[in-house]
MARFI-443466 format. One line per 10 residues: their letters; for each residue x, y, z of N, C-alpha, C. Coordinates in steps of 0.05 Angstrom, whole numbers. Layout:
<nodes>
a = X,Y,Z,X,Y,Z,X,Y,Z  ...
</nodes>
This chain:
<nodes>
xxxxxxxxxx = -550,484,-207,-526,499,-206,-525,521,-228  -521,543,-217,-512,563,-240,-487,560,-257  -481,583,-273,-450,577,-278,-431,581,-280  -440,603,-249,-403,608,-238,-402,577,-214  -427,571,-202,-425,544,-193,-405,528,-204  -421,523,-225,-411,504,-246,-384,505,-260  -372,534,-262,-343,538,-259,-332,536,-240  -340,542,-219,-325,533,-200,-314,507,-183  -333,492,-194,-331,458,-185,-308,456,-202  -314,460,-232,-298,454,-250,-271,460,-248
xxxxxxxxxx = -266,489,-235,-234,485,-229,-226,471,-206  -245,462,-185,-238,444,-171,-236,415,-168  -249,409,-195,-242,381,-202,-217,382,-216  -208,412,-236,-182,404,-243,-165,405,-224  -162,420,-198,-138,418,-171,-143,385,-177  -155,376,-177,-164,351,-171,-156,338,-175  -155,336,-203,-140,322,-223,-103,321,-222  -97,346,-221,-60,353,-225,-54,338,-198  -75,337,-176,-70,327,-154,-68,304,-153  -82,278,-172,-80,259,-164,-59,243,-190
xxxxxxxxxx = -61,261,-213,-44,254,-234,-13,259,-235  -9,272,-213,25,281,-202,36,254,-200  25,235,-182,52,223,-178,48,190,-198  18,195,-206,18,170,-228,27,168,-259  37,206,-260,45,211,-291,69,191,-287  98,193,-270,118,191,-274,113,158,-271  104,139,-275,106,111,-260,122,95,-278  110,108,-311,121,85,-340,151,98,-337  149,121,-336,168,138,-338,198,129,-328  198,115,-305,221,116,-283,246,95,-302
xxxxxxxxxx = 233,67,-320,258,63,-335,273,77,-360  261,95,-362,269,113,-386,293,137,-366  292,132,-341,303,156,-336,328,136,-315  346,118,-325,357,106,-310,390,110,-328  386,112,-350,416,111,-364,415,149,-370  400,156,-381,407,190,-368,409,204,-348  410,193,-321,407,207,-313,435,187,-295  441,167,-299,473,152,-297,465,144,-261  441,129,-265,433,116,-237,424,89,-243  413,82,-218,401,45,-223,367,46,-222
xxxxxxxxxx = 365,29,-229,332,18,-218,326,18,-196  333,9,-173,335,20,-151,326,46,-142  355,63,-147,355,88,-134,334,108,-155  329,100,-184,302,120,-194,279,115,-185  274,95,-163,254,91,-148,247,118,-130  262,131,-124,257,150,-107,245,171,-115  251,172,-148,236,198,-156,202,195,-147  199,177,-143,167,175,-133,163,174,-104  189,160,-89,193,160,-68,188,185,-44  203,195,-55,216,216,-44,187,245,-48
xxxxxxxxxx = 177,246,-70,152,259,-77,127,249,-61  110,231,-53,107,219,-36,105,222,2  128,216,7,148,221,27,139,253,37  143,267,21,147,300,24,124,301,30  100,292,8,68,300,13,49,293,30  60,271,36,48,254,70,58,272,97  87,279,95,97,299,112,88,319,116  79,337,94,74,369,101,40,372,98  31,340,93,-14,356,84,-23,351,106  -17,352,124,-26,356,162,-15,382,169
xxxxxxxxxx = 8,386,163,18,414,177,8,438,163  -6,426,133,-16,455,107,-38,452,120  -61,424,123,-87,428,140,-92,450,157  -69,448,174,-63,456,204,-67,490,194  -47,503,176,-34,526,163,-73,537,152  -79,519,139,-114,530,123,-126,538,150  -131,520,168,-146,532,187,-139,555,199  -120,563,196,-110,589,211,-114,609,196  -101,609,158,-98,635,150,-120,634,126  -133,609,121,-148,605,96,-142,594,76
xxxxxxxxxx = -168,584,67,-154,566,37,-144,572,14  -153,594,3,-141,603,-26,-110,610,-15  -100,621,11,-74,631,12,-60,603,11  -70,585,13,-53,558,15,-57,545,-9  -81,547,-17,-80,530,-39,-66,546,-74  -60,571,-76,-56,585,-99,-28,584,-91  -4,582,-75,18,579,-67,28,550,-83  0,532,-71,18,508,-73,14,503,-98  1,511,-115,-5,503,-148,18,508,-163  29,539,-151,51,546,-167,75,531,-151
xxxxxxxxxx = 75,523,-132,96,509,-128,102,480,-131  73,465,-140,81,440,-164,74,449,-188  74,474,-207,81,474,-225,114,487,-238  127,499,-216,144,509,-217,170,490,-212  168,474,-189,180,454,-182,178,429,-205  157,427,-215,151,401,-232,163,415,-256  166,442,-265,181,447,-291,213,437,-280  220,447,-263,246,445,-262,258,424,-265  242,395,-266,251,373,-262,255,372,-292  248,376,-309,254,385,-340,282,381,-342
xxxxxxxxxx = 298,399,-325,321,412,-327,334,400,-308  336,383,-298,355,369,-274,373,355,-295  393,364,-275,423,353,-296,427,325,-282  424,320,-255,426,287,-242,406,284,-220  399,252,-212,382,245,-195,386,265,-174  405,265,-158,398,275,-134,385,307,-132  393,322,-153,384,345,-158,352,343,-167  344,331,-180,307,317,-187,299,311,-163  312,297,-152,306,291,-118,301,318,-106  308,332,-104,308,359,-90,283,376,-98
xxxxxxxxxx = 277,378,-127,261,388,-143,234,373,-137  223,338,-129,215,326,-127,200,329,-106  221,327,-79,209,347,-61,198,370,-51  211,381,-74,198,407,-68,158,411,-77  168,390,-91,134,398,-115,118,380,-96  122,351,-85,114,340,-57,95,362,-38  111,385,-34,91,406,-10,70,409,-34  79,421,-52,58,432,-72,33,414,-69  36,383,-79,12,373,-82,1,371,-51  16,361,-31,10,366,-7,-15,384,3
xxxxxxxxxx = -11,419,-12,-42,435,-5,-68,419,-28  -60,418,-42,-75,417,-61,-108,407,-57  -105,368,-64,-131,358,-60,-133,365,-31  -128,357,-3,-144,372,27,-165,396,24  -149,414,9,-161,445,11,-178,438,-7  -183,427,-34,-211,433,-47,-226,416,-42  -229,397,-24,-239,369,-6,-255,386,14  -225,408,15,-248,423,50,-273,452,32  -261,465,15,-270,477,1,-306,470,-10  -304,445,-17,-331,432,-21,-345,422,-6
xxxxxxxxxx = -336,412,13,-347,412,40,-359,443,54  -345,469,52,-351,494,63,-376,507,47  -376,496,9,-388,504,-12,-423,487,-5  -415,478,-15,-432,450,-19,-452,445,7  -480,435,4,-493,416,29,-508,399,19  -514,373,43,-533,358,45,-521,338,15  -533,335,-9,-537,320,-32,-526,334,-54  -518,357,-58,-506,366,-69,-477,372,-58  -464,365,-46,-445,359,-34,-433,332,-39  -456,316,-32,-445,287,-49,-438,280,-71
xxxxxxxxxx = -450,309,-95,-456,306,-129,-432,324,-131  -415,334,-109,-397,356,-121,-373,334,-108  -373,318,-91,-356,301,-82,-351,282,-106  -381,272,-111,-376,242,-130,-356,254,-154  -369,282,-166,-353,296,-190,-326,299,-184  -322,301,-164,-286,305,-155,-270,284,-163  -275,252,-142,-276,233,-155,-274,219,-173  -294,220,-191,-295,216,-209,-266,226,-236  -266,250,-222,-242,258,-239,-216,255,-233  -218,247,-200,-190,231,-196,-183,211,-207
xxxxxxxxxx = -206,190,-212,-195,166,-224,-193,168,-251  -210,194,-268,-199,190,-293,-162,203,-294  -154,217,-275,-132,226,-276,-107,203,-270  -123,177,-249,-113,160,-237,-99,139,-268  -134,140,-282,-128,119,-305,-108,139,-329  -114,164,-326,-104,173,-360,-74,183,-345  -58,192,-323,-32,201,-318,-12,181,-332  -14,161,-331,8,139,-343,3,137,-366  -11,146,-388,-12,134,-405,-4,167,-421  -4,189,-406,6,216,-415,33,214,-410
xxxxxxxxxx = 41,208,-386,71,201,-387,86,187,-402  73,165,-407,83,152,-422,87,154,-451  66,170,-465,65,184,-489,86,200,-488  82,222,-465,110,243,-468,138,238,-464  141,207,-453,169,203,-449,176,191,-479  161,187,-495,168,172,-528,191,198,-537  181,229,-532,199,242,-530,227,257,-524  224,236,-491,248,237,-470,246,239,-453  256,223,-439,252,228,-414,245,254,-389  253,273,-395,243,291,-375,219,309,-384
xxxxxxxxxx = 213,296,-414,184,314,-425,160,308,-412  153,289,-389,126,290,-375,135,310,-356  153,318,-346,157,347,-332,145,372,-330  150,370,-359,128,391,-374,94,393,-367  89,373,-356,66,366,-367,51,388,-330  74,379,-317,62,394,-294,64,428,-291  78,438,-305,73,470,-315,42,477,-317  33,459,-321,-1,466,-330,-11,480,-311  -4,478,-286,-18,486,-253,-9,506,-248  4,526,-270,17,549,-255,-8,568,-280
xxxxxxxxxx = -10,570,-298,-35,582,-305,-67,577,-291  -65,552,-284,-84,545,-264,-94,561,-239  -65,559,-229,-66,578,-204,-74,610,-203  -70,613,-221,-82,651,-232,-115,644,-239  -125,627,-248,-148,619,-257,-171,611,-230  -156,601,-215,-162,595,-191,-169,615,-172  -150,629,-167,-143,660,-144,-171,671,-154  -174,684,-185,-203,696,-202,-225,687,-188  -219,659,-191,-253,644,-193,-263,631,-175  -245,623,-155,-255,607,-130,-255,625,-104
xxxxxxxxxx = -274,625,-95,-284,636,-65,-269,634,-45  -263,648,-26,-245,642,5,-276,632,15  -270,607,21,-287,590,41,-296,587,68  -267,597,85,-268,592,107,-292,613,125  -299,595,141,-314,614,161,-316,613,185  -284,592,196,-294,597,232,-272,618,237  -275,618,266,-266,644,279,-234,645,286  -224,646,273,-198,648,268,-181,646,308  -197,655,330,-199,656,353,-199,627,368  -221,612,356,-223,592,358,-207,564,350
xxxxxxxxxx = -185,576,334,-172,554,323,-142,549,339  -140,514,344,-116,512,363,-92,499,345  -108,492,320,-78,486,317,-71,446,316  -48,436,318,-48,402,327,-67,401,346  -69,410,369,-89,406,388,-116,399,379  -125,418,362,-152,414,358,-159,398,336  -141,380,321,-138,368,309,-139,346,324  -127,337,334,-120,315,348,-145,315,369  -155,328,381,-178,329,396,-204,321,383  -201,340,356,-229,320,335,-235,293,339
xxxxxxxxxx = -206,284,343,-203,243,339,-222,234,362  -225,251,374,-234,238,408,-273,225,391  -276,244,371,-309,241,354,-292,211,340  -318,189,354,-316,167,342,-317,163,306  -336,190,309,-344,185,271,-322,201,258  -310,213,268,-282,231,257,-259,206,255  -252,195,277,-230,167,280,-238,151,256  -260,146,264,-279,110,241,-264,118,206  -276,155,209,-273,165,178,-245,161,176  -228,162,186,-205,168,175,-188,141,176
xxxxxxxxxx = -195,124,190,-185,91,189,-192,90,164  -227,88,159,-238,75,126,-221,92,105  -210,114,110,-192,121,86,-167,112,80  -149,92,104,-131,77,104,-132,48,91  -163,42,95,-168,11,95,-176,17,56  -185,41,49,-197,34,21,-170,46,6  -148,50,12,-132,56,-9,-105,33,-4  -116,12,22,-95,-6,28,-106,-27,11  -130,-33,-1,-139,-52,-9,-130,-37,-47  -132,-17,-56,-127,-3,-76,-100,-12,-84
xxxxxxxxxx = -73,-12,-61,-58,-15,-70,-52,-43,-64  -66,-61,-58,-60,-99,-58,-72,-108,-95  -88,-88,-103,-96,-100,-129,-77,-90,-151  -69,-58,-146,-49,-47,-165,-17,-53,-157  -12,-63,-148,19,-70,-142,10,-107,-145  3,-126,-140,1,-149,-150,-20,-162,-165  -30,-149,-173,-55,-158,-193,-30,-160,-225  -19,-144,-226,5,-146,-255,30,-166,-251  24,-177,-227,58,-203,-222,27,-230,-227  10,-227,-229,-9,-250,-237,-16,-249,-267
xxxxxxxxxx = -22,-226,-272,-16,-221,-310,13,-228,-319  28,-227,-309,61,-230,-315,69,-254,-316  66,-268,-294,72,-293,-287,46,-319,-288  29,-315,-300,6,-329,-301,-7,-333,-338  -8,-296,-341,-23,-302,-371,4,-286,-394  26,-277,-378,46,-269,-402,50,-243,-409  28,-223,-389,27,-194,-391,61,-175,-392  67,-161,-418,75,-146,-411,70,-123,-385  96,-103,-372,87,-87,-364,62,-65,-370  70,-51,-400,40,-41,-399,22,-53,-412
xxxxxxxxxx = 19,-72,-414,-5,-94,-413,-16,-90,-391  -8,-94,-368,-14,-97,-346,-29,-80,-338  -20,-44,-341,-21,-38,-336,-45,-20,-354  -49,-22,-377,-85,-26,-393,-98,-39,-378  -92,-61,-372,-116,-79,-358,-121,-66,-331  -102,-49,-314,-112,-43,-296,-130,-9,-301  -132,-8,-322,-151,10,-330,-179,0,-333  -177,-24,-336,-213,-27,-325,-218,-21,-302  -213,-28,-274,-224,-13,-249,-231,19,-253  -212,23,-275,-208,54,-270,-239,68,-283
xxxxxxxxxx = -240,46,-299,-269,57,-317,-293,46,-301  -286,31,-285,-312,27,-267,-319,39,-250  -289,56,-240,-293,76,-217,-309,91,-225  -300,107,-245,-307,140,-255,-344,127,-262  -358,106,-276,-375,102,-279,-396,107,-256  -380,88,-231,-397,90,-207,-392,112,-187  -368,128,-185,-372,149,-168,-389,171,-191  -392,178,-219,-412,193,-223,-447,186,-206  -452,167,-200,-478,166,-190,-475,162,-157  -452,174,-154,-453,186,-125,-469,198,-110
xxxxxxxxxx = -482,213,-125,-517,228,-105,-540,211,-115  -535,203,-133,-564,177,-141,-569,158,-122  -539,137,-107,-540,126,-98,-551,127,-58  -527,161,-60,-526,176,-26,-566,176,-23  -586,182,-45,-612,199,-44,-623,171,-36  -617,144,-48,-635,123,-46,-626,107,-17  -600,99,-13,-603,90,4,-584,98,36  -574,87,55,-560,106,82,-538,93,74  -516,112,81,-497,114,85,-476,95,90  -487,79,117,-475,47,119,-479,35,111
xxxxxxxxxx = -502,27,83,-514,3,73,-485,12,45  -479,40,34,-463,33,15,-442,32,22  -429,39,50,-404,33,56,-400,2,61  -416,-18,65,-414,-39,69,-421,-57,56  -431,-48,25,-433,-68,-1,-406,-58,-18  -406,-27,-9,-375,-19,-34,-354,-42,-13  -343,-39,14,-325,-56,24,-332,-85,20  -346,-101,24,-361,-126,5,-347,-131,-20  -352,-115,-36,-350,-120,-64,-317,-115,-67  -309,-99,-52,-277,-97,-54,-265,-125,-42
xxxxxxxxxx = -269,-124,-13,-263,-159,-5,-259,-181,-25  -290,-180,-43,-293,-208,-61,-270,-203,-84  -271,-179,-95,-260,-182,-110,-224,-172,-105  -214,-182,-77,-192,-182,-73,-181,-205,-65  -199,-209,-54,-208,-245,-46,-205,-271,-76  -214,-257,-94,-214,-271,-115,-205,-275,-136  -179,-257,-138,-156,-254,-147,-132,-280,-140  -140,-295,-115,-119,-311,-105,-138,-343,-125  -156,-335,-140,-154,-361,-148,-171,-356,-177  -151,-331,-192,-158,-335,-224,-150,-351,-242
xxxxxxxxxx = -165,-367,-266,-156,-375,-285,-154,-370,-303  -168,-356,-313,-172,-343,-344,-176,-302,-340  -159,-295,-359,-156,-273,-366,-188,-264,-362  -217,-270,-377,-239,-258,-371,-245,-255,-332  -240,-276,-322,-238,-266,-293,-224,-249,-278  -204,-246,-288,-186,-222,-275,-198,-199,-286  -206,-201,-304,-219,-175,-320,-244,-157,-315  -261,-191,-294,-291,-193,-286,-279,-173,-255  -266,-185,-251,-257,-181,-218,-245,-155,-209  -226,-144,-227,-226,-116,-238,-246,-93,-232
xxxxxxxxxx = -269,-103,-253,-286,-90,-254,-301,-83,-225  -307,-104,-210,-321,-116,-191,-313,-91,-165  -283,-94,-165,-262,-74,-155,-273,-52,-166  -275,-35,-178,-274,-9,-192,-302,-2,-180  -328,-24,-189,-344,-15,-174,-352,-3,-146  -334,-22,-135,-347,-19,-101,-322,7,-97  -302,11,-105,-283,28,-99,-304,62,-103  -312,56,-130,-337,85,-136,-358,84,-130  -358,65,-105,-388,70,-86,-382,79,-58  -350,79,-51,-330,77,-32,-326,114,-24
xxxxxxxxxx = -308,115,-43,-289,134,-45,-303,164,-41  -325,172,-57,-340,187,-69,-351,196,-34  -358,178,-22,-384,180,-2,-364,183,21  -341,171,24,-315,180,48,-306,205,50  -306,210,16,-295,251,11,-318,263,26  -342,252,30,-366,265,36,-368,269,62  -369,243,71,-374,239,107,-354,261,121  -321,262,113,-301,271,128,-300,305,123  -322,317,114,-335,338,111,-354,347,133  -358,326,132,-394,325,147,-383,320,177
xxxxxxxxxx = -368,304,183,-363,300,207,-341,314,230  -334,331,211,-309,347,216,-317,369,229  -312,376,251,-315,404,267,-309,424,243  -319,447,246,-313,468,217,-288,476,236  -275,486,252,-252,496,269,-241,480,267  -233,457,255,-214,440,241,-223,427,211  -231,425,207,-243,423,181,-218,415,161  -208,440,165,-180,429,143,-159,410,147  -150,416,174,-133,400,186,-142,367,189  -167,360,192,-183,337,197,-185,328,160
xxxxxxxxxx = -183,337,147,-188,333,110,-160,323,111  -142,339,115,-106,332,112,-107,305,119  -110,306,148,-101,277,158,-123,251,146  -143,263,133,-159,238,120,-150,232,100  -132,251,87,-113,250,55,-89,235,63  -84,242,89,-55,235,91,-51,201,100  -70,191,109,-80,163,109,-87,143,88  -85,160,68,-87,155,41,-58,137,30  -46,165,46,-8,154,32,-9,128,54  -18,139,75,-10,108,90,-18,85,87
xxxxxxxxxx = -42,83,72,-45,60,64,-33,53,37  -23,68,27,-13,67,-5,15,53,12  34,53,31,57,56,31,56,34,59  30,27,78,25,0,82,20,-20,69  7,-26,54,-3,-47,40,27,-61,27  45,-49,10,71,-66,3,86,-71,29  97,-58,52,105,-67,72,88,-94,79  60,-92,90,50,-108,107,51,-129,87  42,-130,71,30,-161,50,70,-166,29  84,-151,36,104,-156,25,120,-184,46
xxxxxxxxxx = 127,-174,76,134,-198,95,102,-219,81  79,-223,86,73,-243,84,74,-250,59  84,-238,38,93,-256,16,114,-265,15  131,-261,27,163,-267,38,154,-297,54  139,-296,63,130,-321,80,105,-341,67  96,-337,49,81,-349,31,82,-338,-1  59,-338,-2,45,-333,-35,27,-314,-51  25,-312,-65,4,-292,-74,-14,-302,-63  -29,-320,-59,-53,-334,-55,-62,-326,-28  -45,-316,-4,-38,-315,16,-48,-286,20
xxxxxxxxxx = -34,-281,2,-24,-241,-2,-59,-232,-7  -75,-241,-27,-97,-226,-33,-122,-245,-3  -113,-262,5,-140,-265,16,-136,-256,41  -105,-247,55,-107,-230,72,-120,-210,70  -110,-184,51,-118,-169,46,-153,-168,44  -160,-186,25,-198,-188,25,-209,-189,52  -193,-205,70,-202,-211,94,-212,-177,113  -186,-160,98,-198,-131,116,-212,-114,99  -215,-125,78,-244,-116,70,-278,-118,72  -264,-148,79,-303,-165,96,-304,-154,128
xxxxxxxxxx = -275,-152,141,-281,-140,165,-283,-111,167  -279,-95,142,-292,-64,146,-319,-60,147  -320,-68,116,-354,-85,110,-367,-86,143  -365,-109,153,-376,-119,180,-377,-94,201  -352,-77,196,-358,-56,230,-373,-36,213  -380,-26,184,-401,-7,181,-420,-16,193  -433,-44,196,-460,-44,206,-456,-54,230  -440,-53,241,-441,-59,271,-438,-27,290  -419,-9,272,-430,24,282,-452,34,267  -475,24,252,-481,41,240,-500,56,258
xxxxxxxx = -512,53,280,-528,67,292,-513,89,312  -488,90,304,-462,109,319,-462,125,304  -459,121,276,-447,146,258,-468,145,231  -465,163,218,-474,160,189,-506,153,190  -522,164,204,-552,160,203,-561,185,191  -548,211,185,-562,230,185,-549,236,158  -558,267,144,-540,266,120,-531,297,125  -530,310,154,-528,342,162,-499,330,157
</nodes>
């Protein structure tokens, strides 16, 4: 890589980053913002809620919007509009008004990661595509592990000072417009729109891709939403106790999605989608029967691994397998499956904890990790043999 290359990944690992660190800055944040802002615990749930909500809503219809008019016009819009929206929340005089502001910055992140997902996919080929994926990656989860612990630093100051923190994306976005390429290249003639979106699905390896992006962030969120009620109620963890400890996965990710093209060069495709889902299973699986703090810690890890053998190589495939005349729109809805499994996983495993136990809760969950595991190599001679 040269090094406007090499600048240029670089500002697209930072979209990358504001993208995935938006809605994990505010998490420590939300009890600090309950007696200023003259609401409950409950209802400050929504500030995440409602942000969320917005961005699952509108990153199919921005998909939809890239394929038509291009990526930089979507993606330099939406920067300034979660940095502009995310200042304002600075300045919100009550919840429901932050709510408003919340949503608005919601669309913002909405263009964001899709378009530089599709962007590297349009940039990028073959193995270097994987090494510009794994780098993406890689920097989501350091954004994944370091957003809460910036928020939480900035709220020592007050509560609406991690606000601030999203202003950063509006000099970005000028930095961006400079230095990153208009990507697109199909025929603007050619493009239908939902139709042709929805028509992609009919490609078995387009459907498969976009399930496995449901199933690896539903298993993501069974370890980070009850992996800390087993530190809590087991070994005595404070909240952010808990929530350090769930910074080991985070360091295992970023470890193993950097050797994201090391791993794509040595072996196919389904052999790592079906040891990373493996290793997620066991170690979701094996959560329902820790005893000692070093095992949850082991198990953690175990998690982090197969997640950055996972993640890295899915950003990759749903590139690869994507008609370029949807391209973007097919990236959205692989993002937007994302929220759905973020926002399945407490529904579904919430009734069966209502009806049992933790014990219950994680080996369901492992259970659809051994059975993802299992259908990579039962399609693998369907999809994922080639590396075009």
């Amino acid at each position: 890589m040269g090094f406007m290359d090499k600048l240029v990944l670089f500002i697209i690992c930072l979209v990358a980053f504001f993208g995935m660190a938006g809605g994990a800055l505010m998490g420590p944040v939300l009890p600090s913002m309950v007696e200023p802002l003259n609401t409950s615990r409950e209802a400050v749930g929504w500030v995440l809620g409602v942000y969320t909500f917005s961005t699952a809503l509108f990153m199919v219809l921005l998909g939809v919007v890239t394929d038509k008019i291009g990526r930089k016009k979507v993606l330099i819009p939406c920067l300034l509009i979660n940095g502009v929206a995310g200042l304002a929340g600075y300045f919100a005089p009550n919840l429901p008004i932050l709510l408003v502001f919340r949503f608005i910055q919601g669309i913002g992140i909405a263009g964001m990661m899709p378009v530089v997902m599709t962007m590297i996919g349009e940039i990028y080929d073959g193995l270097e595509r994987v090494h510009a994926m794994g780098r993406m990656s890689m920097t989501t989860a350091v954004g994944s592990v370091s957003a809460p612990l910036i928020g939480g630093t900035l709220a020592v100051l007050g509560w609406n000072y991690p606000f601030l923190f999203y202003g950063l994306t509006i000099p970005l976005a000028f930095i961006a417009m400079l230095v990153l390429p208009e990507t697109m290249n199909a025929n603007p003639e050619q493009r239908t729109g939902f139709k042709n979106m929805f028509m992609s699905l009919k490609d078995i390896r387009v459907a498969y891709t976009v399930f496995l992006s449901f199933a690896v962030f539903f298993l993501l969120y069974t370890i980070v939403i009850y992996v800390p009620f087993i530190l809590k109620d087991n070994f005595g963890f404070t909240s952010q106790g808990a929530g350090l400890a769930l910074g080991v996965q985070g360091a295992s990710m970023v470890i193993f999605a950097s050797q994201a093209k090391r791993l794509a060069s040595k072996y196919p495709k389904y052999t790592i989608l079906g040891i990373g889902f493996t290793l997620l299973g066991i170690a979701v699986v094996g959560m329902s029967g820790v005893y000692s703090i070093p095992q949850v810690f082991m198990l953690l890890l175990v998690f982090g691994v197969g997640f950055g053998m996972v993640q890295p190589l899915l950003n990759t495939l749903v590139t690869q397998v994507a008609p370029n005349d949807a391209m973007g729109s097919v990236v959205s809805l692989f993002n937007t499956m994302k929220y759905i499994g973020q926002t399945a996983a407490p529904a579904v495993l919430g009734v069966i904890l209502l009806n049992s136990n933790l014990v219950v809760v994680f080996i369901s969950s492992g259970l659809l990790g051994f059975c993802v595991a299992i259908s990579t190599y039962i399609m693998k001679h369907k999809i994922y043999t080639t590396d075009t």
